[in-house]
Structure formats: structure tokens, C-alpha cells
C-alpha positions in Angstrom: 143.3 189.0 -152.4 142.9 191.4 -154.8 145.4 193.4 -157.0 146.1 196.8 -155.6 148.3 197.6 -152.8 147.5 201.0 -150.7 150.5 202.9 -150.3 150.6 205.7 -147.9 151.9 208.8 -149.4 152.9 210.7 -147.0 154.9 207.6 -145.2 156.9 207.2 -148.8 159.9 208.7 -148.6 160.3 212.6 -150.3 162.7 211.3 -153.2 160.4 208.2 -154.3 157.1 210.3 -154.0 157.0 212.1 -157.2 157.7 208.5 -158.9 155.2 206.8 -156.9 152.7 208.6 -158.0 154.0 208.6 -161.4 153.7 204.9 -161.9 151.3 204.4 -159.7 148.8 203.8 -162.1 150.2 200.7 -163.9 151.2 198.9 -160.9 147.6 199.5 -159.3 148.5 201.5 -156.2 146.2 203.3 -154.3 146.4 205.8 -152.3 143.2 206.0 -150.2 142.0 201.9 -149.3 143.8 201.5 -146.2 141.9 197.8 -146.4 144.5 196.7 -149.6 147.4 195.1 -148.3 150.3 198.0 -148.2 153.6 198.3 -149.8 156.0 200.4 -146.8 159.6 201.8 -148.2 162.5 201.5 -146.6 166.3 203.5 -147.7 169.4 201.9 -147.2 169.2 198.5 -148.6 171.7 196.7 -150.2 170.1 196.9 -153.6 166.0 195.1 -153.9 165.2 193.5 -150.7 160.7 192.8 -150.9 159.8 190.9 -147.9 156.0 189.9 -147.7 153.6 189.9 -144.7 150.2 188.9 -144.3 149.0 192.9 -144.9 152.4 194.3 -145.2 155.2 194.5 -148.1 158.2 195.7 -146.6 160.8 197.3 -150.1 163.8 197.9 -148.8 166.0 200.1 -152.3 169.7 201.1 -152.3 169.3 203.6 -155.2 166.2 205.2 -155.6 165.3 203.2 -158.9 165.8 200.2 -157.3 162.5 201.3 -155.3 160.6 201.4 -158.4 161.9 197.7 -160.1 160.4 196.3 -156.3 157.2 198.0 -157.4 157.4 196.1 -161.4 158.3 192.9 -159.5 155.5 193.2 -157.4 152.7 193.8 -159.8 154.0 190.5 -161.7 153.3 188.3 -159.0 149.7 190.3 -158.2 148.0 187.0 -157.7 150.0 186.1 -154.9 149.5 186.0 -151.4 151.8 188.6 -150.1 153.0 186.5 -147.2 155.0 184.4 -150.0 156.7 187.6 -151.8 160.6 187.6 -150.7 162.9 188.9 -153.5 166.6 189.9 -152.7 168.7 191.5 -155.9 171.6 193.2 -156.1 172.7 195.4 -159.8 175.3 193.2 -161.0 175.8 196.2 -163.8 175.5 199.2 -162.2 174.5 201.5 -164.4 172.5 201.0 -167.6 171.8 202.8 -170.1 168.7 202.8 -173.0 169.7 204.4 -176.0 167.3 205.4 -178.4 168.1 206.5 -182.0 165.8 209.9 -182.5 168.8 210.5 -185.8 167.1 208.5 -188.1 163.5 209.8 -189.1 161.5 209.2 -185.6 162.0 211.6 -182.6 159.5 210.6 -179.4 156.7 212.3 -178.8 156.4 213.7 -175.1 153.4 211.2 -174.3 155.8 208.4 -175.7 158.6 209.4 -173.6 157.0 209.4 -170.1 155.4 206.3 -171.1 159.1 204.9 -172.1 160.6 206.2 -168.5 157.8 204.5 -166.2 158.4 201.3 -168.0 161.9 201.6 -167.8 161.7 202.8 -163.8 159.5 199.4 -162.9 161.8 197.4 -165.0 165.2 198.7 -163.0 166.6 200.5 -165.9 168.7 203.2 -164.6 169.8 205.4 -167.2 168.5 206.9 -170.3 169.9 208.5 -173.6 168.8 210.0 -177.2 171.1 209.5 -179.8 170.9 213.4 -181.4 173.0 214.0 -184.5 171.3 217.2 -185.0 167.6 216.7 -183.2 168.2 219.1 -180.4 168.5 222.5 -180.5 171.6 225.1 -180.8 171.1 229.0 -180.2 171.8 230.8 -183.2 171.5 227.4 -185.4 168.4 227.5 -187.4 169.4 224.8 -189.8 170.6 222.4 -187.0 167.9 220.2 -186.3 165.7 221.9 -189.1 162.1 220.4 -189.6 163.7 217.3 -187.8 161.1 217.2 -184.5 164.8 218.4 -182.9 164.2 218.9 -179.0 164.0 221.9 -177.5 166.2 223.0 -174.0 162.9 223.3 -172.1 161.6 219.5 -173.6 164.6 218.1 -172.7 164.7 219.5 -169.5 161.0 218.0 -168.6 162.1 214.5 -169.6 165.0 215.0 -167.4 162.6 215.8 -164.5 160.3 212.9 -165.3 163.2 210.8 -165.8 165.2 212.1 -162.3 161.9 211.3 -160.2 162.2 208.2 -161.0 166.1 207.4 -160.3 166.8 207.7 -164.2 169.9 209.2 -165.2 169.6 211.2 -168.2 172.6 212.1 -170.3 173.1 213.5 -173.9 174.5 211.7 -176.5 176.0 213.6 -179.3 178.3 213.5 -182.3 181.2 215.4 -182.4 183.4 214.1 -185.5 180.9 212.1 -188.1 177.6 211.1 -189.0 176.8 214.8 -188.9 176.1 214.3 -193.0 172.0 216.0 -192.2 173.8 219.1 -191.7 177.0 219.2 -193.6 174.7 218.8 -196.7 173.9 222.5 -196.2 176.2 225.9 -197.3 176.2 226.9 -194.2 178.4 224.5 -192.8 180.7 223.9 -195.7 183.6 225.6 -193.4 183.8 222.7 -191.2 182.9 220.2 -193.8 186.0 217.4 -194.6 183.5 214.6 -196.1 179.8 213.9 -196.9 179.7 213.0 -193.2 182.6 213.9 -191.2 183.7 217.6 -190.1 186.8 219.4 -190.5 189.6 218.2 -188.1 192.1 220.8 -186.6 190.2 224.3 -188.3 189.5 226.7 -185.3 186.0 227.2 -186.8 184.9 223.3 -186.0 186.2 223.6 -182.7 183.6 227.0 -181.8 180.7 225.1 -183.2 181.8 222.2 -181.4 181.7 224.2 -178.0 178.4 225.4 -179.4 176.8 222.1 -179.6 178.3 220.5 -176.3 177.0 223.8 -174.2 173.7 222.9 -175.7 173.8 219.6 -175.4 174.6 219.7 -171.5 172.2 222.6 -170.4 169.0 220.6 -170.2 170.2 218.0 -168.1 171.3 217.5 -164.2 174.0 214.9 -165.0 177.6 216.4 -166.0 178.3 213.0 -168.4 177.7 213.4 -171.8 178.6 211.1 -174.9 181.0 212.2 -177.7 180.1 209.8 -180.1 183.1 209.5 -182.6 182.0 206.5 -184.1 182.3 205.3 -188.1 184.4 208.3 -189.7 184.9 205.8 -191.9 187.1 208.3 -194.7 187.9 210.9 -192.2 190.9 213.0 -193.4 190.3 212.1 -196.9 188.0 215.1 -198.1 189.5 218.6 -198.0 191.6 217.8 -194.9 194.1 215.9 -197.5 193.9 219.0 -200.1 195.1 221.2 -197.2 197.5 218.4 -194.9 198.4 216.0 -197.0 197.9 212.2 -195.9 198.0 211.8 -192.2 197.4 208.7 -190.1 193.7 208.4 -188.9 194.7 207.4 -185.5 196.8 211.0 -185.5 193.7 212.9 -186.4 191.6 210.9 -184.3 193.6 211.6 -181.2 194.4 215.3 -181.7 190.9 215.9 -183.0 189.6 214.0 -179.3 192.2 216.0 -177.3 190.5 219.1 -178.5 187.2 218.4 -177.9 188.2 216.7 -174.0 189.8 220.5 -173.6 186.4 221.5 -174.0 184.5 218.9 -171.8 186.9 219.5 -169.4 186.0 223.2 -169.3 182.3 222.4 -168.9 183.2 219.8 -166.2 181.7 216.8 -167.5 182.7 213.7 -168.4 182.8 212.0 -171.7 182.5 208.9 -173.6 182.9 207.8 -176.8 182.5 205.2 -179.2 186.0 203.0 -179.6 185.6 201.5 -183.0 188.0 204.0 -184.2 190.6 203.2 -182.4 190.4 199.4 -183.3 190.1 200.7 -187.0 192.8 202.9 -186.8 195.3 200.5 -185.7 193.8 197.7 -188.0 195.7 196.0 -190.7 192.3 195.2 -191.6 190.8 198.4 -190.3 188.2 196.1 -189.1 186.2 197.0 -185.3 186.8 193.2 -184.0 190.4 192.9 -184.7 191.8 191.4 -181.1 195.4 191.4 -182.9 196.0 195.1 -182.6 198.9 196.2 -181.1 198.8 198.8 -178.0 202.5 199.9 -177.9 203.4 202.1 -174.4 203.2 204.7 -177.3 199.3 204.4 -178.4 198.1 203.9 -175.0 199.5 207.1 -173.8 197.7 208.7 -176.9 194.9 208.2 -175.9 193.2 210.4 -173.0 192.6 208.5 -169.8 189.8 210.8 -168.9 187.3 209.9 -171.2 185.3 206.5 -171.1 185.6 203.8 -174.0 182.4 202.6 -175.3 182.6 199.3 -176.8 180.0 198.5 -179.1 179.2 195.1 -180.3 175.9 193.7 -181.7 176.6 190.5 -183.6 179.1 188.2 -181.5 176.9 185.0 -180.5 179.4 183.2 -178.3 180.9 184.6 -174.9 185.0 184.1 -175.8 184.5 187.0 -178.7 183.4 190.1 -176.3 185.7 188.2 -173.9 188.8 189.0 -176.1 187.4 192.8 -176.9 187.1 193.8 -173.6 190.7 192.5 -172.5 191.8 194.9 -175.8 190.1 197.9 -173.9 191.3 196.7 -170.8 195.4 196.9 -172.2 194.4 200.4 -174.5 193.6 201.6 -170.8 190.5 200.7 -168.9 187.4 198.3 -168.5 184.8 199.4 -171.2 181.0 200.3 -170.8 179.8 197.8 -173.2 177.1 198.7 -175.9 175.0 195.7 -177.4 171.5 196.1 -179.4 167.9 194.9 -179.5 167.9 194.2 -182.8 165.6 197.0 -184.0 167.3 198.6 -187.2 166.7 197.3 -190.4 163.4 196.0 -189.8 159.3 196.6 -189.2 159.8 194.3 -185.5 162.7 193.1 -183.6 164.7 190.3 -184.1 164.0 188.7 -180.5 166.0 185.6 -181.5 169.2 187.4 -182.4 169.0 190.2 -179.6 168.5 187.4 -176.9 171.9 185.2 -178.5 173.9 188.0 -178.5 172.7 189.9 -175.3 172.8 186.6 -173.4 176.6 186.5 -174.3 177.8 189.7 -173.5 176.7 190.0 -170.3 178.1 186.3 -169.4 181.2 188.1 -170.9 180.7 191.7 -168.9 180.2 190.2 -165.9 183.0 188.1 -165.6 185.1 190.4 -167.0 183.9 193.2 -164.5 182.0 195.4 -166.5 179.9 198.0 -164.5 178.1 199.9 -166.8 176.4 198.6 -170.3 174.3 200.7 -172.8 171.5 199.0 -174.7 171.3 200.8 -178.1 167.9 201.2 -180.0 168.9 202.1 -184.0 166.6 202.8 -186.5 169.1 202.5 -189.3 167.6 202.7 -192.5 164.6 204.7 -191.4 163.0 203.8 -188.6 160.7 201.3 -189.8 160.6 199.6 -186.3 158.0 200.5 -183.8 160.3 200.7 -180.8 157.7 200.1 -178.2 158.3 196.1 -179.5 161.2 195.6 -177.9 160.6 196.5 -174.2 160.4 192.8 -173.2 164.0 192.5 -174.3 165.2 195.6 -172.4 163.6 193.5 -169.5 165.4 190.8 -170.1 168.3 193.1 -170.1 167.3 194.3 -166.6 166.4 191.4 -165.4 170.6 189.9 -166.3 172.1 193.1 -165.2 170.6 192.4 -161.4 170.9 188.6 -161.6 173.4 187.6 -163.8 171.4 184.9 -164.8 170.7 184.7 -169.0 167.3 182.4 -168.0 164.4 184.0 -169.8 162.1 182.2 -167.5 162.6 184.6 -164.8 161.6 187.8 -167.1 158.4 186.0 -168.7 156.8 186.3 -165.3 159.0 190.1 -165.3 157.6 191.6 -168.2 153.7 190.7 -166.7 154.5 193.5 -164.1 156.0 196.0 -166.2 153.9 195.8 -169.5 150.8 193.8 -168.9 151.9 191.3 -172.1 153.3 188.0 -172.8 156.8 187.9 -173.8 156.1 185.1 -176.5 153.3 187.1 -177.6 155.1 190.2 -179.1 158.3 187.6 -179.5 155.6 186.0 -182.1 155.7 189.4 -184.4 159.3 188.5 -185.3 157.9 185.4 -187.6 157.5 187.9 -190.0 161.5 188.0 -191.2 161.7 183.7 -189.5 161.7 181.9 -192.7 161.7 178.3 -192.2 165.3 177.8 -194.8 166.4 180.8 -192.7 170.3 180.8 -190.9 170.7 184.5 -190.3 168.7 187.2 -189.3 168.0 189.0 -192.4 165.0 191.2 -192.2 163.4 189.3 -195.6 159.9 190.5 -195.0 161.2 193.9 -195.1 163.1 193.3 -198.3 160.1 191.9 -200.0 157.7 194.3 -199.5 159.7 197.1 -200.9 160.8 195.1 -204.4 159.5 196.3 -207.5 157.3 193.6 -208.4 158.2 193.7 -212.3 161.9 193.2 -211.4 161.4 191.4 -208.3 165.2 192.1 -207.5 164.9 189.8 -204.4 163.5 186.4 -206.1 166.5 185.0 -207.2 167.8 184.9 -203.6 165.2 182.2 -202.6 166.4 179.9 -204.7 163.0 178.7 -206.4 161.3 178.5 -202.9 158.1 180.1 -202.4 157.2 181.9 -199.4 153.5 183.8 -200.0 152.0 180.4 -197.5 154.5 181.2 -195.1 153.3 184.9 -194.4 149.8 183.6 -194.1 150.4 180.9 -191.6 152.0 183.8 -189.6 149.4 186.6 -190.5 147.0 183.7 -189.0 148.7 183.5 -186.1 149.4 187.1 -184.9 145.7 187.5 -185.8 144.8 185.3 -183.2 146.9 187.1 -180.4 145.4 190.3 -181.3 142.3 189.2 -179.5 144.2 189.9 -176.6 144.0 193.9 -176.3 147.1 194.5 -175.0 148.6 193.1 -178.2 147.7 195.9 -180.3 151.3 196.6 -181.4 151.4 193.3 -183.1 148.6 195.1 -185.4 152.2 196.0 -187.9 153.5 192.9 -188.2 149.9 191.3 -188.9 149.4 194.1 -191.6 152.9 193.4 -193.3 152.3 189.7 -193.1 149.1 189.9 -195.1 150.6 192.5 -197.8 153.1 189.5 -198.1 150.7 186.4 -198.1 150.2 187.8 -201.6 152.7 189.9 -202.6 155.7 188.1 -201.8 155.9 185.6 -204.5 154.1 187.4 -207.0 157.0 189.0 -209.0 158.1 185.3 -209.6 154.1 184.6 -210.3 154.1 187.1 -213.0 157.2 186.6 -214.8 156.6 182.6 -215.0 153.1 183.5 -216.2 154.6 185.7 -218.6 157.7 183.8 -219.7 155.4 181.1 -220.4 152.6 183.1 -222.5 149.5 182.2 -220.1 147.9 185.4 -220.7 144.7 184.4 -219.1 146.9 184.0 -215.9 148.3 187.1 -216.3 144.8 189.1 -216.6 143.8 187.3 -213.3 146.8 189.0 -211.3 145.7 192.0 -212.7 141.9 192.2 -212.6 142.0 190.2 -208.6 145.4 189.5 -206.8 146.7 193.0 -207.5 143.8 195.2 -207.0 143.7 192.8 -203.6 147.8 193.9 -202.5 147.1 197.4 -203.4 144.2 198.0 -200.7 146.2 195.4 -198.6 149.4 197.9 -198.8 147.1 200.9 -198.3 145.9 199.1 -195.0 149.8 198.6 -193.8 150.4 202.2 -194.5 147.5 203.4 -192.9 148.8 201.2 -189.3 152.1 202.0 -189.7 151.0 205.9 -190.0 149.0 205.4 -187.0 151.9 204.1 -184.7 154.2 206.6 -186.0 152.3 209.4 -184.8 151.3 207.6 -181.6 155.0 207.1 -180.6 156.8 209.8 -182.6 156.0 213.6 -183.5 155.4 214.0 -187.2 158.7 215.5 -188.9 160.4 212.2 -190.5 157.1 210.2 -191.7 157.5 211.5 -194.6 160.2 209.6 -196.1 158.3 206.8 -195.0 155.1 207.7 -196.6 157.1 208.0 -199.6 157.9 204.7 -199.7 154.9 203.5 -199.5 153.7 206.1 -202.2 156.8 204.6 -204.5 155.4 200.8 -203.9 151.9 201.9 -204.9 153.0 203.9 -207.7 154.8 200.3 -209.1 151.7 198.5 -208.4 150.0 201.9 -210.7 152.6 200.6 -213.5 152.4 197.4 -213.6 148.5 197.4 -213.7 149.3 199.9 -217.3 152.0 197.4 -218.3 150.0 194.4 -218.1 146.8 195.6 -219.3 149.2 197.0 -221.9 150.0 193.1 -222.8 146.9 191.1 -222.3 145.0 193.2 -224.7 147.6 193.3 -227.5 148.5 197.0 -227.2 152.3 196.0 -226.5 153.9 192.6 -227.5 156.0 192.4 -224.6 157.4 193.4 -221.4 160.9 194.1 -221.5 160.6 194.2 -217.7 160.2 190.2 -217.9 162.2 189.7 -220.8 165.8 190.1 -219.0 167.6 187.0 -216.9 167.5 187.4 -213.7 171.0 186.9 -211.1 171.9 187.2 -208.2 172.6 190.5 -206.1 174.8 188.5 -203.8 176.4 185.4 -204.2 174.8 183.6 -201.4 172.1 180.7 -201.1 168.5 181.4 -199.6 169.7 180.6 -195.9 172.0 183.3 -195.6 170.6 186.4 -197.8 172.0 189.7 -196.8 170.9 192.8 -195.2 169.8 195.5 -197.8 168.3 198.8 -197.8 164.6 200.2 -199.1 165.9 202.2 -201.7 168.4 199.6 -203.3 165.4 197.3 -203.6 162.9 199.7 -205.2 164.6 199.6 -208.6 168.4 199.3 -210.2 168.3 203.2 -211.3 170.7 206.0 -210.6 169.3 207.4 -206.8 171.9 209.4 -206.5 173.6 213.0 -208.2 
């Protein structure tokens, strides 16, 4: 048999015919070859029900999406006869969400963004938001959003059509107390200004531009749900709020701040949620997130409003008993949670598959016992957006693939993922060897941290402990090379790039200062007149990919602070060719770069190095005013 399936159009019902056609072209339907076998749909199913015939495939959906996750599981088992195609599925988790961060840097491009919805349609995903601190537009707001790639009303309001067709519920996600620091940095919102990041609680003028925001927020979209964010106002009521109140209780300006912007949802007619860490903080001795010892007096749970959904976020737990204890919290403050875990994609050039499938795997063995309906799988780009999003579609399969089976088996979406994206799950997995030491016990993006390190002070060197790690990023610079003779693993093309800058690069601050500290000159002049002329053009070739994904997946406003970077590291690399030229040829008698002992940043052995920023890596000088 071959591939296709003929699908009558006009036999498809009217609310899956706009996304037939719309994915019809990955899942090779077509509409004219009555001689392909045929794919009929049926309403009125108690979720996916495929039953196979010798030229018929009978889809029975409940909700339209389920329709289209028939369609994905279909095309993975192309090579089958259809007779022996009989799936029955029923969402476990009703609803979820993808979440992806357009605050940091990269906003998605309109291509990207239908692209994103088909996959997420044939994988069963059912809902969609776009984490906007400020990139969407307000009326009258020219610095909201400024030079940001922040959506327009009419953008918005095509994705929510695309995204609609295809049994996708799209919702905005806002913030509406902190993390608005983009555009409290400006004069023109100093009246609702507390702190760097958080606005002003209780003045009348944060509550109008909060009704200005939330009207904007809600007008592109059909849904009437919208998130509230409220998450991290980590020194809320501790800017000019305390000159003008005095010290109040957090979880007093948390709740009166959350009453007034409800009064406003509730005048829109829609439905919130919001972030709970707050609420854990605030009643915290600890003012830690994860603190199951809280106490919800009759008091607290009557503060807070019954008519707004707790979010419980959570990316880090690894064993079942920890988001088991978290959601009975939510459960006493007042309700069962929508629970909130990540893929793994901030921090970092590729996702941590490993970590995203021990903590995923988890939380839904958790959410499901503990009656969870509705999860929401967050994409952040913290710390820039480095990641190319697009890499971690096979876990958001695997996501899909629990929240209808309940089963954490990977097995199941290896043969998924065929149908959805065309590529091998262990393939793109692969690309995550990059920051998968061998002396490794945490997830720490290392390959990340290494190429940003000034190579003179090589800031990151002492962390290793002596062990050398340039072999390492050439065994795996080997390896993804190999997979990308398979086409449709082009996106491995970043990690390959970053794995070569590193097959060089990575030890060589240690190289240098051992070379120098030892006074083998002629070793220093071959560093400079081979291996570094070599990892400048190599970094030029990373920049160059990772310019070229950017702008295939994003629109263009936030590269720059990314091309920065990469103009910072070759400007080092510009130095330390004058410094050591400067040396080998007498003109200085030493590098005082070299000269200092090196310690620690953190006191931790090589197995457990912590996260850390680009900037704090590029150098020990004052960044800030």
C-alpha cells in the first residue's frame, strides 16, 4: 500500500474541514485519488476511536482536536496495512496547554506559528498560550512592546483562527503584578513603578493600565480565559510602596492587589489563572515555593478568591511523592491545580531531554492520580533565548502521548513522533550530549557556560576539577554530524556547530594558562598563529547557524542581544591574539590575566556545577550602574 489516504472533502464534517486541509500536507492526504485507501470522520466518539478496514479508516473524535491526533497517529503507522489500524484513547488530562515564552528576546514568526499549531493539532495538544510581558500591543501605549516584535490585535487574531480550526484553544497569558521590569525601566511608567520589576500595588493609576492591558490582551482571542500571571514578585512592597505604607505583609498586598484585578476580569467576563508560588512564599517561614508545611488557616483560605484558577508550577521534582504533597496543598488552600511542568528549554542552546522526561514522567503519575484535568507545558527562554524551540516538539509528544494514556512509556511516542514530525526521537534527543558530560549528576547547561567564558580568565575551569573535556565535544560533534545526513535533522545543525566551537575551545583557557604558567612560549605562539585563528572562524560558523534559525523561527527584534554576545566572545578572542602576540615576542613580560590564582565560583565538585548566566561568565567587571 502506499502512504496517502484520500479523504473526501466534502464528506468531512464542516468543523474539521478548514484543519483537514490545513494539515493535510504532512500527513499525505489527498483529496482527489479515490483509489488510496480513505480516512471517513465520525462526531460523537468517546475521545480517539481509528478502526481499520481493508480500504476504509473509520476516526471516530469527541473534541474536534481529537480528529486531528487520529490523523498524527495514522501517518506513524503509514507502512501498515490499514485492516490492522485499531486505536481507542481517551484525554486523561483534558486540557493542555503549550506555553511559549515570546518575553525573553524571540517572538514567533507567523510561518513558525502555523507550523507550531499543525504539529501541535496531529499531536493532540489542545490548547495554546504566549507568555507576553509586554510583546502584544496596547492602544495608546507606544513604549509597551517597543521594538520587541510585540503582536499586533489583528496577528493575534489570525493565529487564533488557525489555531480554532484546528480544536486549539488559544488564551493570553499576561503579567499583571511583576516581571514587567522591560517597561518599568522607562519614565513613562514610573507612576506605577514599586520595584525594578514589580508595579505599584493599591494606586488607582496601576489599576487603569491594568484594565488597559487585560482589554487588550482579551480582544484578539474567542476564548474568555486569560492568565494573570503573578508569579516571582520576589521584593514586592519593598520599593516605594514601603516609603508611602509602611511594611505590610506580602500575602496582604498579594491578596488585595488580586482582588482588584479579579474585579476587573470579572467585568470582562473571563476567567483567570494565575501562578501560585506566591502564595506558598508568602506563607513560608522559608519563603520558599515547595514548602508543603504551610499552614492554610479557615482565615487564608477565605482570602484567597475562589474564582480564579491556581497554577502550580513545578520543573525540577524527580520523584512522584513531591508534586503529590503540592497538589494536596492547593487542594486544602481551595481547589485541584492546573499543573505547570517544563521541557527543559531555558538556559541552554538544546533541551535537556533527560531532565524534562524525569520530571514530566513524575508529574503526570502524580496529576493523574491526584485528579488533575488540565496541565500547562511551559517553554522559557530564560536567559535569552538561546534554545531553538522547534527541538523540543518530541517531548511535547511525549506529553501528549501521557495526557491520553497515562502511561510514562516512551516506546509508544517513538513510533508518535514519526507521524507528527517526520524524525527520530533519539535523533534530536542526541543534540542534548552537548551539556551530557560523562562526570555529569545534574543538568547544568556546561556547553553553554563554556562557550561564553573569557578565555584569558577561563572563569569556568576551576569547576572541572582538572578534567579535560575538548575530546568529549568532538566525540559528540562526530556523532550529530553523522545524523545530519538524515535531512530532516537539520535542526541538529546548532548543537553540531556549538560542539565543534567546543572540541577546541573548551579547554583552551586551561591550555593557555599552563602553557604560560610554565613559560613554553613556543606553545603559546602555536595557540595563537593555529588553534585560535581555527575557534574564531569556528565561532563565526556558530553564529552564522544560530542567526539562521533565529530568523527562520523568530522575527528579528531580540537577535541582537544575541549577536552581541557573540560579537563580545570574538572581541576576547581579538584580545587575546594582541595579549599574546604582546608576550611571545617580548613586547610585554607578562600577562597579568594568567598571573592571578584561580577559585572557585561555587563551592561544588565537577558533578554538580551550577546554572549560570552569559553575562556573569564573560568577565568579573561591573555590568551594571
Amino acid at each position: 500500500m502506499g502512504h496517502s489516504y484520500y479523504v473526501n472533502l466534502m464528506k468531512v464534517p464542516p468543523e474539521l474541514r478548514d484543519g483537514v486541509k490545513r494539515v493535510g500536507h504532512i500527513v499525505a492526504l489527498d483529496f482527489q485519488n479515490r483509489r488510496l485507501p480513505e480516512i471517513v470522520f465520525s462526531p460523537g466518539a468517546d475521545g480517539v476511536r481509528i478502526t481499520g478496514g481493508a480500504r476504509k479508516i473509520q476516526v471516530g473524535y469527541g473534541e474536534r482536536n481529537d480528529a486531528f491526533r487520529a490523523l498524527g497517529l495514522i501517518h506513524a503507522r503509514a507502512g501498515k496495512e490499514t485492516a490492522a489500524l485499531h486505536i481507542a484513547e481517551t484525554r486523561k488530562i483534558l486540557k493542555t496547554f503549550v506555553m511559549v515564552d515570546v518575553s525573553r528576546n524571540a517572538v514567533f514568526n507567523a510561518d513558525t506559528m502555523e507550523e507550531w499549531l499543525v504539529f501541535m493539532a496531529l499531536a493532540g495538544l489542545n490548547g495554546f498560550m504566549f507568555y507576553t510581558e509586554d510583546t502584544f500591543k496596547i492602544p495608546g501605549e507606544p513604549l509597551f512592546g517597543y521594538l520587541r516584535g510585540a503582536y499586533s490585535k489583528k496577528e493575534l487574531q489570525g493565529f487564533d483562527t488557525i489555531a480554532d480550526s484546528l480544536g486549539i484553544e488559544m488564551i493570553p497569558c499576561i503579567q499583571t503584578l511583576a516581571h514587567l521590569q522591560r517597561i518599568l525601566c522607562y519614565h513613562a511608567y514610573s507612576k506605577i513603578k514599586d520595584t525594578e520589576s514589580v508595579m505599584l500595588c493599591g494606586e488607582a493609576e496601576t489599576y487603569r493600565f491594568i484594565e488597559k492591558m487585560l482589554k487588550a490582551a482579551v480582544a484578539p482571542y474567542k476564548s474568555r480565559r486569560i492568565h494573570i500571571g503573578m508569579d516571582e514578585a520576589w521584593d514586592i512592597g519593598r520599593g516605594v510602596f514601603l516609603g508611602r505604607n509602611g511594611y505590610v505583609p506580602p500575602f496582604d498586598i498579594i491578596t488585595k492587589h488580586l482582588e482588584k484585578v479579579l474585579k476587573l476580569c470579572r467585568k470582562m467576563g473571563v476567567k483567570p489563572m494565575m501562578w501560585s508560588d506566591m502564595f506558598f512564599r508568602a506563607l513560608s517561614q522559608r519563603h520558599q515555593y515547595y514548602d508543603t508545611s504551610i499552614q492554610v488557616t479557615p482565615e487564608i483560605k477565605k482570602a484567597i478568591p475562589a474564582d480564579v484558577d491556581q497554577v502550580y508550577w513545578d520543573y525540577h521534582h524527580l520523584k512522584a511523592e513531591d508534586y503529590d504533597g503540592m497538589i494536596d496543598k492547593h487542594v486544602e488552600m481551595g481547589g485541584i491545580p492546573i499543573v505547570a511542568p517544563g521541557v527543559q528549554t531555558w538556559g541552554r542552546f538544546w533541551p535537556a531531554y533527560e531532565c524534562a522526561e524525569k520530571t514530566l514522567a513524575p508529574c503526570y503519575t502524580s496529576a493523574l492520580k491526584k485528579g488533575v484535568k488540565e496541565m500547562i507545558l511551559t517553554l522559557w527562554g530564560d536567559d535569552g533565548t538561546e534554545c531553538d524551540f522547534t527541538a523540543c516538539r518530541p517531548l511535547l509528544q511525549y506529553a501528549a502521548d501521557m495526557s491520553f494514556t497515562g502511561d510514562t512509556d516512551l516506546a509508544y511516542t517513538r513510533e508518535n513522533v514519526k507521524g507528527t514530525l517526520g524524525v527520530s526521537y533519539d535523533d534530536w534527543k542526541a543534540g542534548e550530549r552537548i551539556d551530557r558530560l560523562p562526570f555529569q549528576d545534574n543538568y547544568t547547561s556546561l556547553s553553554k557556560m563554556l562557550l561564553w567564558e573569557d578565555p584569558m580568565y577561563g572563569l569556568v575551569q576551576p569547576q572541572l576539577d582538572g578534567r579535560k573535556v575538548n575530546g568529549h565535544f568532538k566525540d559528540v560533534a562526530a556523532d550529530l554530524k553523522a545524523r545530519l545526513k538524515n535531512k530532516r535533522n537539520e535542526r541538529l545543525r546548532l548543537p553540531y556547530r556549538l560542539a565543534i566551537v567546543l572540541s577546541r575551545k573548551a579547554d583552551l583557557p586551561s591550555q593557555l594558562r599552563v602553557a604560560y604558567r610554565t613559560g613554553d612560549k613556543a606553545a603559546l605562539n602555536r595557540y595563537l598563529k593555529t588553534v585560535i585563528p581555527q575557534v574564531i572562524k569556528d565561532i563565526k560558523a556558530l553564529n552564522d547557524t544560530h542567526r539562521d534559525v533565529w530568523l527562520r523561527n523568530n522575527k528579528p527584534f531580540g537577535w541582537e542581544i544575541l549577536e552581541r554576545r557573540y560579537g563580545g566572545l570574538l572581541g576576547v578572542f581579538e584580545n587575546l591574539k594582541l595579549r599574546l602576540g604582546a608576550y611571545v615576542t617580548g613586547r610585554v613580560d607578562r600577562l597579568e590575566e594568567f598571573e592571578e590564582k584561580r577559585v572557585k565560583l561555587w563551592d561544588a565538585p565537577a558533578s554538580k556545577i551550577p546554572q549560570c548566566g552569559a553575562l556573569r561568565l564573560q568577565g568579573t567587571g561591573y555590568l551594571y550602574h
